[in-house]
mmCIF file of the N, C-alpha and C atoms, coordinates in Angstrom:
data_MODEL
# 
_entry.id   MODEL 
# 
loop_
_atom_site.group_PDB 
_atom_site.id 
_atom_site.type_symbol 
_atom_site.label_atom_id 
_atom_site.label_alt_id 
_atom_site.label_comp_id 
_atom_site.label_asym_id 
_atom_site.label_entity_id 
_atom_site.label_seq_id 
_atom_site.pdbx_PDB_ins_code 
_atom_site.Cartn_x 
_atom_site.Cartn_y 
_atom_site.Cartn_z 
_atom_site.occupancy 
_atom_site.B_iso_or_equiv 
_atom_site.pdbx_formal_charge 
_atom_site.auth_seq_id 
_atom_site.auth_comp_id 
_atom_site.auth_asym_id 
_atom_site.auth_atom_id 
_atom_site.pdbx_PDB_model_num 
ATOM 1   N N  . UNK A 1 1  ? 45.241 107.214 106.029 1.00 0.00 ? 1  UNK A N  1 
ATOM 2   C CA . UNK A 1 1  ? 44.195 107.597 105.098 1.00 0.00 ? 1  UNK A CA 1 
ATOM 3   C C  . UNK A 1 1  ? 42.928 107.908 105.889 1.00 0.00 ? 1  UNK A C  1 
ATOM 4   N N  . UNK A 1 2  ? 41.974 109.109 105.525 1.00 0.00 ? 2  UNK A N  1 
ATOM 5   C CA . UNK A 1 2  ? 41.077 109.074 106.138 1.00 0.00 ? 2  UNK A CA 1 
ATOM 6   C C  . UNK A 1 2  ? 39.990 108.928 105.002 1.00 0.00 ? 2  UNK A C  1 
ATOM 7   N N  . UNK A 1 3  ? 38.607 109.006 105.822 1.00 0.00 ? 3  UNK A N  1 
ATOM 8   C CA . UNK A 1 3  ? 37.429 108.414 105.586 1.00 0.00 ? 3  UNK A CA 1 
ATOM 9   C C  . UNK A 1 3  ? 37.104 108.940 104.112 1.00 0.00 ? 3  UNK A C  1 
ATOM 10  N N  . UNK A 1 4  ? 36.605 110.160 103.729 1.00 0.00 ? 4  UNK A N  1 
ATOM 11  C CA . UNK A 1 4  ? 36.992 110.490 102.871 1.00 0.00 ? 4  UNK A CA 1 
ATOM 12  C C  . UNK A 1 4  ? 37.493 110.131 101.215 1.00 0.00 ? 4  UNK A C  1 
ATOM 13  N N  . UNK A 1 5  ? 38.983 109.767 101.397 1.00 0.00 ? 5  UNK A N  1 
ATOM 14  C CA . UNK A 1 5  ? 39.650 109.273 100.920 1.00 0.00 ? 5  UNK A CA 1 
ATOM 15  C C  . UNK A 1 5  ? 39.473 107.949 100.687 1.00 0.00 ? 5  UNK A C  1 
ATOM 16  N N  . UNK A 1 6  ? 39.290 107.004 101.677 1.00 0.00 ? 6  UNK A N  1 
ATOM 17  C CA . UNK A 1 6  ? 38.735 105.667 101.114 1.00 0.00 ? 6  UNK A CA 1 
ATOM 18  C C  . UNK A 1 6  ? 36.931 105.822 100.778 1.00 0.00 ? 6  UNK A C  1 
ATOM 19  N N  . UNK A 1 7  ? 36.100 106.759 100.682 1.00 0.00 ? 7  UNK A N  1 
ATOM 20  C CA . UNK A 1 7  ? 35.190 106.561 99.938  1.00 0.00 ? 7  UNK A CA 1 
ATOM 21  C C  . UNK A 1 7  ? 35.441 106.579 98.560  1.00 0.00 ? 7  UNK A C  1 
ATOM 22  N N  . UNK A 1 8  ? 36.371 107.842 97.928  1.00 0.00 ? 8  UNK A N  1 
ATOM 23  C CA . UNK A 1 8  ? 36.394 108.290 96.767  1.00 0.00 ? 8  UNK A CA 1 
ATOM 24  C C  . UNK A 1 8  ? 37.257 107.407 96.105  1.00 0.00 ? 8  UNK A C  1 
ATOM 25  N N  . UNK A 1 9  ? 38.332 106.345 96.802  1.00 0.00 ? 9  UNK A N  1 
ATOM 26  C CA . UNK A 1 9  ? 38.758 105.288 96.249  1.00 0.00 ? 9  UNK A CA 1 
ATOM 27  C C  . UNK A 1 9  ? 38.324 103.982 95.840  1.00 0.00 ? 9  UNK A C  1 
ATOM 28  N N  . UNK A 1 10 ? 37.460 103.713 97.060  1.00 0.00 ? 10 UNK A N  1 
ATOM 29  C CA . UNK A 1 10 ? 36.079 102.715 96.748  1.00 0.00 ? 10 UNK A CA 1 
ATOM 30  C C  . UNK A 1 10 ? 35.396 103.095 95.686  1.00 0.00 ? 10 UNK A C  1 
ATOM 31  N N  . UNK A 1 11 ? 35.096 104.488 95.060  1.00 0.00 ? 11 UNK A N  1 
ATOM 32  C CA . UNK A 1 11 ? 33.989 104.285 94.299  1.00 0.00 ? 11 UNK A CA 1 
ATOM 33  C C  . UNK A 1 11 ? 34.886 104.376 92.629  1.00 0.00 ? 11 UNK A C  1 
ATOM 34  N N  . UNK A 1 12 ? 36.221 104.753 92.588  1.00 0.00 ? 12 UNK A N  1 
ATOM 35  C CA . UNK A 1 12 ? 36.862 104.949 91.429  1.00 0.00 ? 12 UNK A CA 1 
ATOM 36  C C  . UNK A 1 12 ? 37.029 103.344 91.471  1.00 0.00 ? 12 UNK A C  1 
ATOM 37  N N  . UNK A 1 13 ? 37.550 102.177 92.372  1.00 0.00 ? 13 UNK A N  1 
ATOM 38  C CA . UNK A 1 13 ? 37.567 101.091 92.236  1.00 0.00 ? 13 UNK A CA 1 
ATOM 39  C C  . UNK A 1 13 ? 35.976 100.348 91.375  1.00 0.00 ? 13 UNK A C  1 
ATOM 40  N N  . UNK A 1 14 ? 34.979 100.689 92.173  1.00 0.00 ? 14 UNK A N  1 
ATOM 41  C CA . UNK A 1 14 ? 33.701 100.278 91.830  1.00 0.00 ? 14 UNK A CA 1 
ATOM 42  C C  . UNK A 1 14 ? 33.547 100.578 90.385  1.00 0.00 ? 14 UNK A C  1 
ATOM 43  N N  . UNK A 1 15 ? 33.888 101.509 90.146  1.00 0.00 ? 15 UNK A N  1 
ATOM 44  C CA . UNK A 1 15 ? 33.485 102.041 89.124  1.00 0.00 ? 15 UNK A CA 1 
ATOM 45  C C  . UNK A 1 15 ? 34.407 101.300 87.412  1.00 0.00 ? 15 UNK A C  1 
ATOM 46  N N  . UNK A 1 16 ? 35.595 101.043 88.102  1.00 0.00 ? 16 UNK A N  1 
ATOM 47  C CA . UNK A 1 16 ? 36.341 100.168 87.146  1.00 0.00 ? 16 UNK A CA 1 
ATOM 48  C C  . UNK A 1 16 ? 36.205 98.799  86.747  1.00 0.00 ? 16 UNK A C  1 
ATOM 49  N N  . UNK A 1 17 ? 35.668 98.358  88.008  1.00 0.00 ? 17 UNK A N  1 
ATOM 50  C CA . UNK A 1 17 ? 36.081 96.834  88.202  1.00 0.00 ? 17 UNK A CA 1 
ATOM 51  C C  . UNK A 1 17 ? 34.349 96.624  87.065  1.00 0.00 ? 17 UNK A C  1 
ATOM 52  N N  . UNK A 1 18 ? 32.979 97.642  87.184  1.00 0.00 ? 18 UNK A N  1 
ATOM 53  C CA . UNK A 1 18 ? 32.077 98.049  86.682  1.00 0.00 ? 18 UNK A CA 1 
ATOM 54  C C  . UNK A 1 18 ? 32.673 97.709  84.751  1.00 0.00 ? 18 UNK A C  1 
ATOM 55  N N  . UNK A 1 19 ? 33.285 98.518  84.922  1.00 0.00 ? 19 UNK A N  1 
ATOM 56  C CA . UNK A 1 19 ? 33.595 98.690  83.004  1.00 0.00 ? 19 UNK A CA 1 
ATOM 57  C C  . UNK A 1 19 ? 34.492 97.652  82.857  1.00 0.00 ? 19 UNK A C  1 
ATOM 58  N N  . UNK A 1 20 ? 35.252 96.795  83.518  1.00 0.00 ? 20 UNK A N  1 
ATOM 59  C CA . UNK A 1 20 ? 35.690 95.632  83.463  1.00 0.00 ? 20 UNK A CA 1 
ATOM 60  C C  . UNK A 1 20 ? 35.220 94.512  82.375  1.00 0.00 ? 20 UNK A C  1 
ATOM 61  N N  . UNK A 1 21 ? 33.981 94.555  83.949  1.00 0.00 ? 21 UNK A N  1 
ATOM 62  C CA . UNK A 1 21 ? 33.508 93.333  83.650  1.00 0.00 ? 21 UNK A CA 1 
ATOM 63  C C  . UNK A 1 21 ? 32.135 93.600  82.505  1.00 0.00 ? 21 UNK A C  1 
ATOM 64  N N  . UNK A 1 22 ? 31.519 94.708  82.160  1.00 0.00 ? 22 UNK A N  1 
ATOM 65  C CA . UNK A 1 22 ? 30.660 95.065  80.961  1.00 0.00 ? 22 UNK A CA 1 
ATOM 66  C C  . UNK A 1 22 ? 31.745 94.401  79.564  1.00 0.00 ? 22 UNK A C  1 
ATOM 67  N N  . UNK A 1 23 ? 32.917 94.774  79.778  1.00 0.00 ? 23 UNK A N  1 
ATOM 68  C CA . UNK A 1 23 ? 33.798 94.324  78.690  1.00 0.00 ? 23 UNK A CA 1 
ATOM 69  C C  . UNK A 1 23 ? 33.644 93.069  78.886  1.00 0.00 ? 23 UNK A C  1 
ATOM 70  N N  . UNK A 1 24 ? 34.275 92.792  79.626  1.00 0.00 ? 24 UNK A N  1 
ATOM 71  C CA . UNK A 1 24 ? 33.862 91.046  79.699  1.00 0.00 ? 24 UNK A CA 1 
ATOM 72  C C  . UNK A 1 24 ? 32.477 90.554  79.008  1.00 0.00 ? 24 UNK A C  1 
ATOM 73  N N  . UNK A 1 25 ? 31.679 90.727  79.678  1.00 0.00 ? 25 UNK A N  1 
ATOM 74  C CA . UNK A 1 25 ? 30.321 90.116  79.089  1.00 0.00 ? 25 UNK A CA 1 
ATOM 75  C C  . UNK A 1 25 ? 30.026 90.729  77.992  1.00 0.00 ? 25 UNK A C  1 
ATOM 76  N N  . UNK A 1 26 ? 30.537 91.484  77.214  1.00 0.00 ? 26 UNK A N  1 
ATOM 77  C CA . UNK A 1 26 ? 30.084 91.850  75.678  1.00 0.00 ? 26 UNK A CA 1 
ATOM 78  C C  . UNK A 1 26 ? 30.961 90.947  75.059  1.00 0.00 ? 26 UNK A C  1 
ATOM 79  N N  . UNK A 1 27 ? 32.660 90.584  75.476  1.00 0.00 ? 27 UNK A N  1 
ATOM 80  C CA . UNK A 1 27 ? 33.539 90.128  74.587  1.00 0.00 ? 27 UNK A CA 1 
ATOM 81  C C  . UNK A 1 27 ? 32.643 88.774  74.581  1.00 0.00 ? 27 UNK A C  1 
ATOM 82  N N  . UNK A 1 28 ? 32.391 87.838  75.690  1.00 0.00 ? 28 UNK A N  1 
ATOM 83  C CA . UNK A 1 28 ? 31.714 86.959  75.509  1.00 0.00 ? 28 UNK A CA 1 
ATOM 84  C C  . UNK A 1 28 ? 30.169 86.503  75.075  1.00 0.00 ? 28 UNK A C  1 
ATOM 85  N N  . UNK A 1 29 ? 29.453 87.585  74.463  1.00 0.00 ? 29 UNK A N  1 
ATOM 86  C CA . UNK A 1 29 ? 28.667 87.822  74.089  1.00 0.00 ? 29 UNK A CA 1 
ATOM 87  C C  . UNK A 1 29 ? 29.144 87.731  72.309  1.00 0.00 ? 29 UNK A C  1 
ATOM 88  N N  . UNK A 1 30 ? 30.262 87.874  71.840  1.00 0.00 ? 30 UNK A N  1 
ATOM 89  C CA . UNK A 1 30 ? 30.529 88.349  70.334  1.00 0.00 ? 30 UNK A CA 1 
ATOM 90  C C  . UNK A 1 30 ? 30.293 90.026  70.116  1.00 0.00 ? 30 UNK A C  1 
ATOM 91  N N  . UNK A 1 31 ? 30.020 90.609  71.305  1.00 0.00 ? 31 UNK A N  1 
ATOM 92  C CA . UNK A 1 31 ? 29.954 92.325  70.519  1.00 0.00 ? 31 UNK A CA 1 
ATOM 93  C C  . UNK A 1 31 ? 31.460 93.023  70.601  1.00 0.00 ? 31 UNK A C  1 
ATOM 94  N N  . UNK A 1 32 ? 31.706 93.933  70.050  1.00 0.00 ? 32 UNK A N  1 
ATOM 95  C CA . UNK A 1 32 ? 32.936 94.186  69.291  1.00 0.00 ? 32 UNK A CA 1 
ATOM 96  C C  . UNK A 1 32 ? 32.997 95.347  70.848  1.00 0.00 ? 32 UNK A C  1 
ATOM 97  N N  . UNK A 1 33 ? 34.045 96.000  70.948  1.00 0.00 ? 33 UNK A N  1 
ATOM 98  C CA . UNK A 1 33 ? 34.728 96.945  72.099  1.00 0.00 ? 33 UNK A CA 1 
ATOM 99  C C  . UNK A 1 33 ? 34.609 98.233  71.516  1.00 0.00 ? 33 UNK A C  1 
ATOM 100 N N  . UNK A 1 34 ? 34.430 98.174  69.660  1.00 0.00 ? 34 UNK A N  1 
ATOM 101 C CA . UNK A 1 34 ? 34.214 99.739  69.445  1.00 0.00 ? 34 UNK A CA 1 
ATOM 102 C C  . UNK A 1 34 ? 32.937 99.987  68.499  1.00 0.00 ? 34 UNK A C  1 
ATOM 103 N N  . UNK A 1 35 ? 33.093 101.261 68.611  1.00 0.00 ? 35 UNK A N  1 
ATOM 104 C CA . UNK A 1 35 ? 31.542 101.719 68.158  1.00 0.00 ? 35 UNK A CA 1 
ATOM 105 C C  . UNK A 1 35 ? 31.633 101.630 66.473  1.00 0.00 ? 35 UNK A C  1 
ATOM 106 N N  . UNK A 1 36 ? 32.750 101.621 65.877  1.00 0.00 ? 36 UNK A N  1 
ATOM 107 C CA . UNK A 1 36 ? 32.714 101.955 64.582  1.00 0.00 ? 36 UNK A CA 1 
ATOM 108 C C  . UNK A 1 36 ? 32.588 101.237 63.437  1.00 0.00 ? 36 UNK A C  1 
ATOM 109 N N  . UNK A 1 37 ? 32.574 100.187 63.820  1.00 0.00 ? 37 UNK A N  1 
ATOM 110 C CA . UNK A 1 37 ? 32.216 98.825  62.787  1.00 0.00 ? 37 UNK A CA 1 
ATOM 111 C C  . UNK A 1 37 ? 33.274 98.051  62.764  1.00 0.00 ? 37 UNK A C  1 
ATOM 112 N N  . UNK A 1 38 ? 33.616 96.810  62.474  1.00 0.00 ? 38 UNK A N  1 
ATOM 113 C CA . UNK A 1 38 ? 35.258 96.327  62.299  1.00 0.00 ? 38 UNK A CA 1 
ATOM 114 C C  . UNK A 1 38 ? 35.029 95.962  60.490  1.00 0.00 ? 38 UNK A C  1 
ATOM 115 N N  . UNK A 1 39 ? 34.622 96.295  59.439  1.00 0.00 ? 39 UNK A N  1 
ATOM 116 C CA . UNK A 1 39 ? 34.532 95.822  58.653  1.00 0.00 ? 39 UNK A CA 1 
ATOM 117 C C  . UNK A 1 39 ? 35.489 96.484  58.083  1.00 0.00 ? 39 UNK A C  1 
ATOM 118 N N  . UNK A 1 40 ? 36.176 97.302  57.924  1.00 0.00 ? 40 UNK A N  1 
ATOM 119 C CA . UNK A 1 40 ? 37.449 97.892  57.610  1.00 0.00 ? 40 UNK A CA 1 
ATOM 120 C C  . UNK A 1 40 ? 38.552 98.218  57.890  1.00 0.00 ? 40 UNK A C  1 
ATOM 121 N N  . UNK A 1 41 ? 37.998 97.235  59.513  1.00 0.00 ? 41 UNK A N  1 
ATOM 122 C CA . UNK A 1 41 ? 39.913 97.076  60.812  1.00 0.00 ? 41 UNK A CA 1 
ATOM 123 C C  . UNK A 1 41 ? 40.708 95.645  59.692  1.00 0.00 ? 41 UNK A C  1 
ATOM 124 N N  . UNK A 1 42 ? 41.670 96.141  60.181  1.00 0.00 ? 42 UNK A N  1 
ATOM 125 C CA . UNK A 1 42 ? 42.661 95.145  59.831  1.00 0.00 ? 42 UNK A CA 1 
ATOM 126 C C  . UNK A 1 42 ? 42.764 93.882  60.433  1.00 0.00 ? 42 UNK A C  1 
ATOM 127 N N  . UNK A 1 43 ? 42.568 94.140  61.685  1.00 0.00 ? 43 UNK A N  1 
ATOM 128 C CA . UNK A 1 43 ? 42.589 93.226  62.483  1.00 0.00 ? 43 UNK A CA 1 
ATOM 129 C C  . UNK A 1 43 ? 41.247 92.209  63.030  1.00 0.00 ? 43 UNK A C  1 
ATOM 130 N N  . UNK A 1 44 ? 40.284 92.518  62.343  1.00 0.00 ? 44 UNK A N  1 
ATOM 131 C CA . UNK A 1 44 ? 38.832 92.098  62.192  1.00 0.00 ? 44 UNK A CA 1 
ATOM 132 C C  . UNK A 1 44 ? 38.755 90.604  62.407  1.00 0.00 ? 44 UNK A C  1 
ATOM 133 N N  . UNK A 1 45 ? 39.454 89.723  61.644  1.00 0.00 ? 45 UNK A N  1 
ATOM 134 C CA . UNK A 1 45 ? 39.617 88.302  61.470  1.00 0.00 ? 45 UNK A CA 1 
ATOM 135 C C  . UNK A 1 45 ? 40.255 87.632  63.096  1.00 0.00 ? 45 UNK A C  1 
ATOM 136 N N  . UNK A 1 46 ? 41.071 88.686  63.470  1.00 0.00 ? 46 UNK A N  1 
ATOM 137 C CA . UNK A 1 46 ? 41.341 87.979  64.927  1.00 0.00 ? 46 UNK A CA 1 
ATOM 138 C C  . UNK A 1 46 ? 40.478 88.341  65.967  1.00 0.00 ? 46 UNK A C  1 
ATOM 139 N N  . UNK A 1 47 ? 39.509 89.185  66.080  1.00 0.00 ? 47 UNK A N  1 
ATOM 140 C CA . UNK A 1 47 ? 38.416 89.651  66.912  1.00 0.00 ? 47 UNK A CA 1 
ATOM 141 C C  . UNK A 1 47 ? 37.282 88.482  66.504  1.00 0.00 ? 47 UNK A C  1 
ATOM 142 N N  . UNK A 1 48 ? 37.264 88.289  65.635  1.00 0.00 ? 48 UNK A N  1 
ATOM 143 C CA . UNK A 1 48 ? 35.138 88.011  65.097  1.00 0.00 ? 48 UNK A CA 1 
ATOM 144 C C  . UNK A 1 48 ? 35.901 86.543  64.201  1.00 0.00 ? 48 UNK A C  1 
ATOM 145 N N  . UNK A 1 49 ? 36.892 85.548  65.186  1.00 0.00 ? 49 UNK A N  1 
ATOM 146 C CA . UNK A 1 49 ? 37.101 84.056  63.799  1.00 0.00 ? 49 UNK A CA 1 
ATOM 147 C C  . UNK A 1 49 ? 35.676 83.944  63.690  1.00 0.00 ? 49 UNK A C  1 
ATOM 148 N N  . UNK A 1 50 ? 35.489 82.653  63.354  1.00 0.00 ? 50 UNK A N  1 
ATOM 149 C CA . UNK A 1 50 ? 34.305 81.518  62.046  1.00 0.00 ? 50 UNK A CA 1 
ATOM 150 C C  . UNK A 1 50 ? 33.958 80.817  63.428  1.00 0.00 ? 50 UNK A C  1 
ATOM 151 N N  . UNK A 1 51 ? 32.881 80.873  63.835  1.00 0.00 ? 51 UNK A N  1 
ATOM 152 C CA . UNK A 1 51 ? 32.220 80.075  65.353  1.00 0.00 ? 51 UNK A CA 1 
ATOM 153 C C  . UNK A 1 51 ? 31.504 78.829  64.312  1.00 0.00 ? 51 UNK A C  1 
# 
C-alpha cells in the first residue's frame, strides 16, 4: 500500500469511527437516530421506555 492510499483510508476510518460515536452520545443522551419524529413508529416504546 502506498502513502496515498493509507491517507484516504485513515480519513474514511476517521470519519466513521466520527458518526459512530455522535450516535453514541445522542443514544445516551435520549435523542432519537431519526429526524422524523417517533410518535407514529411502531417501534417507539422500545427506543424512548418510562426513565
Amino acid at each position: 500500500m502506498n502513502v496515498p492510499t493509507l491517507i484516504v483510508l485513515a480519513i474514511v476510518v476517521a470519519v466513521f469511527v466520527g458518526i459512530v460515536a455522535k450516535m453514541i452520545v445522542d443514544k445516551k443522551k435520549g435523542k432519537s437516530s431519526c429526524s422524523c419524529g417517533c410518535s407514529g413508529c411502531a417501534m417507539k416504546d422500545s427506543c424512548h421506555s418510562a426513565k
